[in-house]
C-alpha positions as CSV (number, residue, x, y, z in Angstrom):
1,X,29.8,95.8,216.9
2,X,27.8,92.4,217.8
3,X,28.8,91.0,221.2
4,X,29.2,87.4,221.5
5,X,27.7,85.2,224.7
6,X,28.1,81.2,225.3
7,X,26.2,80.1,228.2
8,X,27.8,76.5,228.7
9,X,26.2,74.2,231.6
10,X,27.9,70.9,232.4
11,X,27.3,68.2,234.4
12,X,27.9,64.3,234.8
13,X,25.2,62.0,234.6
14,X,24.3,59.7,237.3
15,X,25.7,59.5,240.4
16,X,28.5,61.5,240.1
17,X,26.7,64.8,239.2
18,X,27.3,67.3,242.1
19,X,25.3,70.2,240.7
20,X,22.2,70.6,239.0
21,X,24.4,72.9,236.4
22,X,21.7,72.8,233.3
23,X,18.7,74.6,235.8
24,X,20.0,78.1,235.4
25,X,19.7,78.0,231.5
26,X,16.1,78.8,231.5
27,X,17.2,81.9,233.4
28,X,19.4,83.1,231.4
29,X,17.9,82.4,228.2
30,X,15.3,84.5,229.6
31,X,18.0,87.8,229.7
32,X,18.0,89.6,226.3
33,X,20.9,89.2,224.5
34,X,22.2,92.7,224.8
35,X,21.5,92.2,228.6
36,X,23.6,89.1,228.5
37,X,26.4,90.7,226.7
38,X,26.4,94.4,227.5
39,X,26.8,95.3,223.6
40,X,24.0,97.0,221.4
41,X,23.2,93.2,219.7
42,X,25.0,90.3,220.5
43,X,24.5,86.9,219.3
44,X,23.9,83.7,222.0
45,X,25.2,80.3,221.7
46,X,23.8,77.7,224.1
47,X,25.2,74.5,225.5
48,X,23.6,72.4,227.7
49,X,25.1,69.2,229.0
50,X,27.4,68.2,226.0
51,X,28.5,65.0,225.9
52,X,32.2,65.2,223.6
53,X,34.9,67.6,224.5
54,X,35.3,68.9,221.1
55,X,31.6,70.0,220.4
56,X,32.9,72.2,223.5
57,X,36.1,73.4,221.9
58,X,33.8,73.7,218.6
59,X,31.8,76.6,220.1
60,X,34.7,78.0,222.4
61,X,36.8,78.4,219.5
62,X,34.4,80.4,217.6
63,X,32.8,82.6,220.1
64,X,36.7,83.7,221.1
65,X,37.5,84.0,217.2
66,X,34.5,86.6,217.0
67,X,34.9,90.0,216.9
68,X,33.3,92.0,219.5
69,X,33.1,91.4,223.5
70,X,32.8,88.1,224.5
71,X,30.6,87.1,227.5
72,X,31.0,83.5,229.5
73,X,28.2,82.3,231.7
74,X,29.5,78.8,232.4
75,X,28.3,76.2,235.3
76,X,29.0,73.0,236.1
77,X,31.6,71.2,238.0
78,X,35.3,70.8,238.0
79,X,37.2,66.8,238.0
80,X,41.2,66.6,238.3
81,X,42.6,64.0,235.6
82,X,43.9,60.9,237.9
83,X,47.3,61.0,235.2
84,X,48.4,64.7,234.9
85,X,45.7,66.3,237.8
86,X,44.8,68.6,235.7
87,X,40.8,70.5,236.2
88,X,38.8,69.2,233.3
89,X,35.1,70.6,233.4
90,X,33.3,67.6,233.9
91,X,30.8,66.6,231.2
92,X,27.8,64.3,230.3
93,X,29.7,61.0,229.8
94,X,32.4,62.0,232.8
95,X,33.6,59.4,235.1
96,X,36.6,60.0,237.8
97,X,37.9,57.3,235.3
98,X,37.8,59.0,232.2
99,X,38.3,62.6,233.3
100,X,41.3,62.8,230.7
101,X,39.4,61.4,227.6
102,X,35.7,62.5,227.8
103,X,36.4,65.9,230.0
104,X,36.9,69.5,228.8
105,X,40.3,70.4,230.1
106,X,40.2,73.4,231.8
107,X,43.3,75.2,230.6
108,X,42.4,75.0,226.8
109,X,39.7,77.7,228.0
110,X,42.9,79.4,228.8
111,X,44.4,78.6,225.3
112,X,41.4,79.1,223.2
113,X,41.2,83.3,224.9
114,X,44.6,83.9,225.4
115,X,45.0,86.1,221.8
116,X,41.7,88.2,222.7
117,X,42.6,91.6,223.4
118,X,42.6,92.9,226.9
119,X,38.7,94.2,228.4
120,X,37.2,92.3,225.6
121,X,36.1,89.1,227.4
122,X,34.2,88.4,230.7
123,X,33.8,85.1,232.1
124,X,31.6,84.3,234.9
125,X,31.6,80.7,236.9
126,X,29.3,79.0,239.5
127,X,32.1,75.7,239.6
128,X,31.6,72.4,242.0
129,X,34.4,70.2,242.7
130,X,34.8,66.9,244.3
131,X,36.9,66.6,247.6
132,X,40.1,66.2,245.5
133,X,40.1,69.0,243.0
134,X,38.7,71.3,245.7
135,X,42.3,70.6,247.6
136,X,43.7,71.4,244.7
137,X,42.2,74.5,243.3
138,X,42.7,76.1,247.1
139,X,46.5,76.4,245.9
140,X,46.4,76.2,242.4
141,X,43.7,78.6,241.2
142,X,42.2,78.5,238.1
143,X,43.0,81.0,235.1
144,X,41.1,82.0,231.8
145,X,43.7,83.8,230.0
146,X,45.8,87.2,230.6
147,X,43.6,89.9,229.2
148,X,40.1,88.3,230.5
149,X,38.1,89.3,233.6
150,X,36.9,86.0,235.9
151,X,34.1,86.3,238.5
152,X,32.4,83.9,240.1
153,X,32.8,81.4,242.9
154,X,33.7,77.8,243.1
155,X,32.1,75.3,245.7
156,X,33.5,72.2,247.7
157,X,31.4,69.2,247.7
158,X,27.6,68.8,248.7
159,X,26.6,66.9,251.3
160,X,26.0,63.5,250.3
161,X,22.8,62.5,248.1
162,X,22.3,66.0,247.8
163,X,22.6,67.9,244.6
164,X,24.1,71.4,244.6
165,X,22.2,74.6,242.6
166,X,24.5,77.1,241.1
167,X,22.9,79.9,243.0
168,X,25.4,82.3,241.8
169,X,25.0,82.0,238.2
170,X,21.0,82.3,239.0
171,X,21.7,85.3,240.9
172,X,23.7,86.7,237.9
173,X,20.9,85.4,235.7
174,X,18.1,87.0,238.3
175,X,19.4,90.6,238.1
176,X,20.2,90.9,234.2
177,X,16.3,89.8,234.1
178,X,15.8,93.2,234.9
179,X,16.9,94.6,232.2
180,X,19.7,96.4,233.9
181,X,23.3,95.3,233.0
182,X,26.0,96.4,236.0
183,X,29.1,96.9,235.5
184,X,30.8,93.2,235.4
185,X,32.6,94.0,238.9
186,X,29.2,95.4,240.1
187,X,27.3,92.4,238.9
188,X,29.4,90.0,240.8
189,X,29.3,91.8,243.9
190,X,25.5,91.7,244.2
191,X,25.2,88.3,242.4
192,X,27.2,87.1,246.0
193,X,25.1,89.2,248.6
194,X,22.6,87.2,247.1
195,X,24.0,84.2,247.6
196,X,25.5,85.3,251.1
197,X,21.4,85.5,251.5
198,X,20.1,81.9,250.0
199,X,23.6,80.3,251.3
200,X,24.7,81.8,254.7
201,X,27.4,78.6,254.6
202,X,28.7,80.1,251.4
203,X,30.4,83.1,253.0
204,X,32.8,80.9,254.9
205,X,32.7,78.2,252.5
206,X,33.6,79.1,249.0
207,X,36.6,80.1,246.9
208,X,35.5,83.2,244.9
209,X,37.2,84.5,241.7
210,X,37.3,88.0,240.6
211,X,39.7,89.2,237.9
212,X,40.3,92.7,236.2
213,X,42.1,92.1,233.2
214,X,45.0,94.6,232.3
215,X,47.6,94.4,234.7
216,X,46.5,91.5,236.5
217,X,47.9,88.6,234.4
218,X,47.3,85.4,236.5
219,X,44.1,84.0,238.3
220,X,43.3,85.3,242.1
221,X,41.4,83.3,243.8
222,X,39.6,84.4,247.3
223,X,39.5,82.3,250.0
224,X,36.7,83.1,252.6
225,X,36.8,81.9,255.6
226,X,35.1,82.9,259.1
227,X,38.4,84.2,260.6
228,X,39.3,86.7,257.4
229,X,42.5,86.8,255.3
230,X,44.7,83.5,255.4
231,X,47.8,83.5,257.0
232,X,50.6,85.4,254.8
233,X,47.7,86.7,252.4
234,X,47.9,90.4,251.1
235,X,44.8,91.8,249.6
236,X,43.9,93.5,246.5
237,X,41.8,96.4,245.9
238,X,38.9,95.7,243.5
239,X,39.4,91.5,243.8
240,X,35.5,90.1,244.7
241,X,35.0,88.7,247.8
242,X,32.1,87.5,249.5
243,X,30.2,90.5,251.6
244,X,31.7,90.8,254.7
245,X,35.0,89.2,253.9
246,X,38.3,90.3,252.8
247,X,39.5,90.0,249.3
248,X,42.5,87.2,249.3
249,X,44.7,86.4,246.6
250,X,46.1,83.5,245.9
251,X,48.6,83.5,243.2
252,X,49.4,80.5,240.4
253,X,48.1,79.1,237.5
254,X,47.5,75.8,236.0
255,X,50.5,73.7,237.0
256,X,52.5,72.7,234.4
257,X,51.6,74.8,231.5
258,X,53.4,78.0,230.5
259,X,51.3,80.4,231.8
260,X,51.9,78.9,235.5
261,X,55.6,79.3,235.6
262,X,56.3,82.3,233.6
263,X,53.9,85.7,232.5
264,X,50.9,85.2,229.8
265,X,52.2,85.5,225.8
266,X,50.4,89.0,225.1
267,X,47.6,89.8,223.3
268,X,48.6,91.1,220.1
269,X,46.4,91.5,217.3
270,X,46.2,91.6,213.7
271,X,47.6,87.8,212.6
272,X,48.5,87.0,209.1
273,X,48.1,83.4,210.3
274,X,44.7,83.8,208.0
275,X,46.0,84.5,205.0
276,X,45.7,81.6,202.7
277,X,43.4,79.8,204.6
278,X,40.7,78.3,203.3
279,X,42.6,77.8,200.2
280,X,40.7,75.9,197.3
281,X,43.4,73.4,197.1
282,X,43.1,72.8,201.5
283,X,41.2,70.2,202.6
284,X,39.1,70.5,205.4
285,X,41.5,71.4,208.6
286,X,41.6,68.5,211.0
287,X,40.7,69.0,214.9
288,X,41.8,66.7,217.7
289,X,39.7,65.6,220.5
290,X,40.6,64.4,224.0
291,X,37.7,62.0,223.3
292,X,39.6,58.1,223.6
293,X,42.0,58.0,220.8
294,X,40.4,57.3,216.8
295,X,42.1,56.1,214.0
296,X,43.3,59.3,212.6
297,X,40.8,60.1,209.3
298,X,41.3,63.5,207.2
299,X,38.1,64.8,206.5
300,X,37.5,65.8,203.0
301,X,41.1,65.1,201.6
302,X,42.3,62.8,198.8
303,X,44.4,59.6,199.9
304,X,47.4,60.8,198.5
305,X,47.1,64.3,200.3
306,X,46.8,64.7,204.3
307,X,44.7,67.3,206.0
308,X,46.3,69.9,207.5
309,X,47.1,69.2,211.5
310,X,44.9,71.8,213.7
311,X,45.7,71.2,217.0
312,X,43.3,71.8,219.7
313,X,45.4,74.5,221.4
314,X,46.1,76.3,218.0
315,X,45.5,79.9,217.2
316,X,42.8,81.4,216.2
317,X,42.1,81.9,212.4
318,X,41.0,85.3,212.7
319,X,42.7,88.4,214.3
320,X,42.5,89.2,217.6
321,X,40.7,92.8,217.6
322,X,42.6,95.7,218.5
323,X,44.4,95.8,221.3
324,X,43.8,98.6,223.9
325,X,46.2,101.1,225.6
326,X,47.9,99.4,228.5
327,X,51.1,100.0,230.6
328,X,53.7,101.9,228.2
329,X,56.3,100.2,230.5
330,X,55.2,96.7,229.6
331,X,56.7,95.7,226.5
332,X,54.3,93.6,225.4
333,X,52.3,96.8,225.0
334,X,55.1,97.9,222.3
335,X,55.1,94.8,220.5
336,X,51.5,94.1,220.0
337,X,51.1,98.3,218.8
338,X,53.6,97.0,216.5
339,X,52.4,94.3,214.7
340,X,49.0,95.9,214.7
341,X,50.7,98.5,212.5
342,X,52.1,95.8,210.5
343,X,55.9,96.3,211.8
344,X,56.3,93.2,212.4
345,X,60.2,93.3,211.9
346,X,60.3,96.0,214.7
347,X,57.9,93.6,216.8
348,X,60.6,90.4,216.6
349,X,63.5,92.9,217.3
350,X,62.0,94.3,220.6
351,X,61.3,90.4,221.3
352,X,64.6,88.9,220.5
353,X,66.6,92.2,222.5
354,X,63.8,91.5,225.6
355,X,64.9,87.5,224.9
356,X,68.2,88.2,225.0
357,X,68.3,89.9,228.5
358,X,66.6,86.7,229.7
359,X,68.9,84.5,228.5
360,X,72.0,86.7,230.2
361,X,69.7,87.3,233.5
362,X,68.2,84.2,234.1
363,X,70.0,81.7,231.5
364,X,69.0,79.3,229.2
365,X,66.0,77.2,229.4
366,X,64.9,79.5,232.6
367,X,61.0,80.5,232.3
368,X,61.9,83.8,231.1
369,X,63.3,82.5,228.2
370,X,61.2,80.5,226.9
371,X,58.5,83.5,227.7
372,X,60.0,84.9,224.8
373,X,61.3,82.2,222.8
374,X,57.1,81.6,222.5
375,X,56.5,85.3,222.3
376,X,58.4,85.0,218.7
377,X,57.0,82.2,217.6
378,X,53.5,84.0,217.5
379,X,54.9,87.1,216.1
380,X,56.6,84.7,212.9
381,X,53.0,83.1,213.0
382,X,51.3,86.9,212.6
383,X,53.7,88.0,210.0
384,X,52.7,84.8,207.8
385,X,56.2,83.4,208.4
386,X,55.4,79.7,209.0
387,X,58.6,78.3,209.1
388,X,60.2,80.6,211.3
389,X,57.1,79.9,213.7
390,X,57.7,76.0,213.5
391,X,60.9,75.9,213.9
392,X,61.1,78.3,216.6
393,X,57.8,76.1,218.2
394,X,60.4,73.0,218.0
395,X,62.6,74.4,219.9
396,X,60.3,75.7,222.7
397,X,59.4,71.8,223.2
398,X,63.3,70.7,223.0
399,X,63.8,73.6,225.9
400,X,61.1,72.5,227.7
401,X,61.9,68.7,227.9
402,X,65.0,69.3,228.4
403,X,64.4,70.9,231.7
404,X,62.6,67.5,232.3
405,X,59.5,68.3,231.4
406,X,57.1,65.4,231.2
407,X,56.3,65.1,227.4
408,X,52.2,65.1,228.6
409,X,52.8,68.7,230.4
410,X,50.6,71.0,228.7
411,X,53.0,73.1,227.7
412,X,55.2,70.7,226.0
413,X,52.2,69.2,224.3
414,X,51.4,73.1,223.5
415,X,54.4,73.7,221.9
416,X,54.4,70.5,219.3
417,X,50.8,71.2,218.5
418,X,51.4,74.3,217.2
419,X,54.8,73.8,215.6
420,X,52.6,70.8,213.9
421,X,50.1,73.3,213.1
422,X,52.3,75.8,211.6
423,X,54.6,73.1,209.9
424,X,50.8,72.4,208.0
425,X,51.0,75.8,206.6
426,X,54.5,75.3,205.1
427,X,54.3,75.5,201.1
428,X,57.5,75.1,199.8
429,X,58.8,71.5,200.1
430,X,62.4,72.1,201.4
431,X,61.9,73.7,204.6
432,X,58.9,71.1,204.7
433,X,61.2,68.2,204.8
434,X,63.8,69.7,207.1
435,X,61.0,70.6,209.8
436,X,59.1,67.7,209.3
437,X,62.0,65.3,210.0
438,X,62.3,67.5,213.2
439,X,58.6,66.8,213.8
440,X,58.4,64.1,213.4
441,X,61.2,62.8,216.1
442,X,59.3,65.0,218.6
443,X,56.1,63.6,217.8
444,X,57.4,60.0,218.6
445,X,58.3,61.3,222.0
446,X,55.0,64.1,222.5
447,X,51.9,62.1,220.9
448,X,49.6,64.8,222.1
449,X,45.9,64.4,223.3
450,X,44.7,62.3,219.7
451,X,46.0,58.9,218.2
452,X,47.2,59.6,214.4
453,X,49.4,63.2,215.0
454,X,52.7,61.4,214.0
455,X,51.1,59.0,211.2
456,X,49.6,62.6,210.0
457,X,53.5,63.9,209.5
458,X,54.8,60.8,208.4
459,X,52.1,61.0,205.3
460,X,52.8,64.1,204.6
461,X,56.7,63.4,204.4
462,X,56.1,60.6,202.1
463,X,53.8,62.8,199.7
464,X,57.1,65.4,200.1
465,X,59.7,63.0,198.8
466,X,57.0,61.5,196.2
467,X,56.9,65.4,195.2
468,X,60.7,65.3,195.0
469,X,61.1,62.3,193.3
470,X,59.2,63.5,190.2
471,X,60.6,67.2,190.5
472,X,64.4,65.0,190.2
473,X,62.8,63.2,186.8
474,X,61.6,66.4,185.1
475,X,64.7,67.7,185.5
């Protein structure tokens, strides 16, 4: 099977730019594809200092939809939002300013992979921040989805008037040149004696990433210092760290979202979500940007008929491949083997018992619930069961800001997305209308990231009760 590779450098322009992020992409162009990828053929999509967010999320989206292994290369540099402080990978048009409207938000990279099944994708970063987000990312690490492995190493600022190289990526990029593809653990271990070689500083200096996917579920990031492990650390075998230096994990995830405060949805394959897509009758599926707000414009669709809502966090269209043997003591492992054999009755029961024993451990609204209460909403959305998914969706957001959740925390905003996504997939009209008044209240409270989500339901409402109006006259 084809392998899949995006090599994605991004960079301000002007006199914020930090890094010099599009100079390694001669380098790796220059890496055969099967090099790049590790897979007999593999296909290669470049990007090279994009300006919008969503020709970024354009290109994400379908490399992690592909079957096959996917391979990352990505370089550039990281910007907190001044609103939320969230990482956004700074692009073309980025100004501190602006981070929230014309950067890529870092944890839809988490989104966008989380349904890929475990050992299928590999993501390596050569990251520089400003002074700010490198503060941040020291405690709050950065994450690319549960069943992905992260290597690289992320940078604090450069001197002043002095542009940074991302020597590690061109270290990468230097020794697939050779024709010779290590293992991904073995690559990034010689990728930083290289750069332990070109940047003595760096030993002490940067924050380096290396993730197994499998049992590791969250992001560990390794912070090298001269003295060794930080205070309280404990290390873990196999985690990168710069040569010399003791691997140090730092637990967390992206503040605010699910995946920081409770474990990753799993990975399970085979989603229904596809059938009936591309329907004759569909117009073409409408994608939100982050870009600053637009009036909201179906593409392709009649007046009378709204496009169907597909927010940027939304499933893939495709199913996941299939999933490989993990822990039998994890039950996500029993759910996915499940609904990969089409049992996807059996995979709700096993969710609802396991969301059950939250509820009476921890209590409702805890972490652990909701864990679940999201698990099920992807198994109704893999079994075709839109409704179920929506509604279920809803009421992750009500849990969530009812624990007073902001309604701009990515997870809230998560949650109405895709019951909005789903709620588009809902033919019959009843449970249309019921949902969609239900929807629509939430949406006046959760805009999401794109001007025009609520005017989308309230059109579609309208054509609903038009729909019922002439269904009353025939009778």
């Amino acid at each position: 099977m084809p392998g899949t590779v995006l090599l994605l450098a991004a960079s301000p322009a002007g006199k914020g730019c930090l890094v010099d992020a599009a100079s390694v992409l001669p380098v790796l162009a220059a890496v055969a594809p099967a090099v790049l990828s590790g897979a007999d053929t593999a296909n290669v999509v470049e990007l090279a200092d994009p300006l919008e967010p969503q020709a970024v999320l354009t290109r994400l989206r379908a490399a992690a939809t592909a079957p096959g292994p996917l391979t990352v290369f990505l370089t550039g540099q990281l910007q907190l939002d001044r609103r939320q402080r969230l990482p956004h990978l700074a692009l073309a048009r980025t100004t501190p300013s602006t981070v929230r409207y014309t950067g890529f938000p870092w944890h839809w990279i988490r989104e966008e992979l989380r349904l890929r099944a475990p050992g299928s994708t590999t993501v390596f970063v050569d990251l520089h921040t400003d002074a700010e987000t490198w503060q941040h990312l020291v405690t709050q690490p950065l994450a690319v989805g549960p069943g992905a492995r992260l290597y690289g190493r992320i940078a604090p600022p450069p001197p002043r008037r002095t542009l940074a190289a991302p020597t590690y990526m061109k270290s990468v990029a230097t020794i697939l040149r050779s024709g010779h593809r290590p293992a991904p653990g073995q690559l990034h271990q010689q990728a930083l004696t290289r750069v332990s070689g070109e940047e003595p500083d760096a030993v002490r200096r940067d924050l380096v990433l290396a993730v197994e996917s499998g049992a590791v579920r969250e992001s560990w990031a390794t912070r090298v210092t001269g003295a060794g492990v930080m205070p309280g650390a404990a290390t873990v075998p196999g985690a990168g760290a710069m040569p010399g230096a003791p691997a140090v994990p730092e637990p967390g995830g992206m503040p605010g979202t699910a995946a920081a405060a409770m474990p990753s949805a799993p990975a399970v394959p085979g989603s229904a979500a596809a059938r009936g897509a591309g329907a004759a009758a569909e117009p073409a599926p409408f994608m939100p940007a982050p870009a600053v707000p637009a009036p909201f414009v179906p593409a392709a669709s009649p007046p009378e008929a709204p496009a169907p809502f597909v927010p940027a966090a939304a499933p893939p269209e495709t199913p996941a491949p299939p999933l490989e043997a993990s822990d039998p003591s994890d039950p996500h492992a029993e759910i996915a083997s499940a609904v990969e054999a089409g049992r996807h009755d059996d995979a709700d029961g096993l969710a609802a018992r396991w969301e059950q024993d939250a509820l009476r451990t921890y209590g409702p609204g805890s972490n652990e619930v909701v864990h679940w209460m999201e698990v099920r909403a992807d198994l109704a959305m893999f079994a075709g069961d839109a409704v179920r998914s929506c509604r279920t969706w809803l009421a992750v957001a009500d849990v969530r800001l009812g624990a007073g959740q902001p309604s701009d925390a990515p997870g809230v905003e998560a949650a109405v997305d895709r019951a909005h996504h789903q709620w588009g997939r809902i033919a019959e009209a009843g449970p249309a209308r019921e949902l969609g008044a239900a929807l629509a209240e939430l949406r006046a409270r959760v805009p999401g990231r794109r001007e025009g989500a609520l005017q989308h339901v309230h059109q579609r409402l309208e054509q609903l009760g038009t729909t019922q109006q002439v269904g009353q006259q025939v009778g």
